[in-house]
N, C-alpha and C positions, 0 to 999 in steps of 0.2 A: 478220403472218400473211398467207398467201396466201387468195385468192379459194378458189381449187378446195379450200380446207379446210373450206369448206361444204357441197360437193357432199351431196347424201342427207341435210342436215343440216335443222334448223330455227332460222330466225333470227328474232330479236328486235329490229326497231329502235327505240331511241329515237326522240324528234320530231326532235331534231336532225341524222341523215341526212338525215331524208326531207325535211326542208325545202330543206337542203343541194342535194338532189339535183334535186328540183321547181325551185327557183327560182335553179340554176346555179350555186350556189357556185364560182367561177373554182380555187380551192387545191382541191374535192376532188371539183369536178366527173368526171375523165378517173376516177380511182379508182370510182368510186359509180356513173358511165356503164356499168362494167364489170362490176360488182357486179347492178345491177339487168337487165343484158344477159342473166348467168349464172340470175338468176331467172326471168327471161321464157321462157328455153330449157328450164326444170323442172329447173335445175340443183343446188336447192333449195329450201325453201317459207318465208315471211316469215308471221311471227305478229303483231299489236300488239294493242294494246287500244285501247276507246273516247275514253281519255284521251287517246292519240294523236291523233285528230280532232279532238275539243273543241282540243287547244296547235296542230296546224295550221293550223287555219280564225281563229284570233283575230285575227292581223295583216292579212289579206287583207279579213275582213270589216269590222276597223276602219278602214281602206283604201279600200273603198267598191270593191274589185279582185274583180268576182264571175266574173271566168274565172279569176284564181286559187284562188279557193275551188273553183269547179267539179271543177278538173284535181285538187284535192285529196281533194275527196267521191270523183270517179271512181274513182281510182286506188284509193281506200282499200276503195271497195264493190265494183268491178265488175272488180279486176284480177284476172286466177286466179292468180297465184303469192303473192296474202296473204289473211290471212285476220283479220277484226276481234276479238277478243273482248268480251264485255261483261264489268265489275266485277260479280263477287259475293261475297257474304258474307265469305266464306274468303280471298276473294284480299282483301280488306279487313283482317283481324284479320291477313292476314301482311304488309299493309302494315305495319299497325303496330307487327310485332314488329319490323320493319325498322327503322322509323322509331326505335324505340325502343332498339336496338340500334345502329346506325351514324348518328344522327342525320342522317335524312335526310329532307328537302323532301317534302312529301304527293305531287306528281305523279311524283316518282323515287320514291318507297318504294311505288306502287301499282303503278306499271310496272314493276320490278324480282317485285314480287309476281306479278304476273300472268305477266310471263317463265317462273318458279318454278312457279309452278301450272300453268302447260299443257308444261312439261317441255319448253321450248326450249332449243338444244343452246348456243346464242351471245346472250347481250345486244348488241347493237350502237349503241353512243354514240359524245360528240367530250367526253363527261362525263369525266375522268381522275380526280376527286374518289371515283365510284362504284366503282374500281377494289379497294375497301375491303372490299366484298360478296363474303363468301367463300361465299354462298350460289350463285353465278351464276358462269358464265365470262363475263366482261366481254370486249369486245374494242371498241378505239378506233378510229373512219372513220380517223387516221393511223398507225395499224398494220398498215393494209391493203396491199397491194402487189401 
């Protein structure tokens, strides 16, 4: 998939970009550089949820690495091209229909749920397992180009 098929859209990332992209992944670093370039210019808008924060911050802060937590809190609260949601109720009961349906992991069937309930147009993972969820358009950091 190309980059500019986001244009006007709204994305979803999993945790897995944005760590990716935060702390250099050398395979999808150039990709994801390019990606979050296209978001910075409002070439469309990033969604995630709280869960995103809670899986970001775990390693850095077990780490004792508090400018990586930092650059992660920022990014997540203070950047204009995304935007955090909190879990509620509803995005809850459709984790679980998720979960319940495609057996999937609590932190993927919440995040896929909350993709779903705020009507984002792209999921974006490096998950190919989630690619199951015909509720979502999935799309993989290696199918990006």
């Amino acid at each position: 998939m190309v980059i500019q098929n986001f244009a006007s859209k709204v994305v979803y990332p999993d945790t897995a970009p944005l760590i990716y992209f935060i702390e250099g992944h050398s395979t999808y670093q150039p990709i994801l550089a390019s990606l979050f370039d296209f978001n910075d210019k409002g070439g469309f808008s990033f969604i995630t949820s709280t869960v995103t924060f809670l899986e970001v911050l775990v390693k850095p802060l077990r780490e004792e690495q508090a400018g990586v937590a930092r650059q992660y809190r920022d990014i997540l609260t203070t950047a204009p091209g995304i935007e955090v949601i909190d879990i509620t109720a509803a995005i809850a009961e459709n984790a679980a229909r998720l979960r319940a349906r495609y057996n999937l992991r609590t932190p993927d069937a919440i995040q896929l749920a909350t993709s779903i309930g705020t009507g984002a147009d792209y999921f974006l993972t490096n998950d190919h397992r989630l690619k199951v969820v015909s509720e979502a358009t999935i799309v993989t950091v290696t199918e990006l180009q």
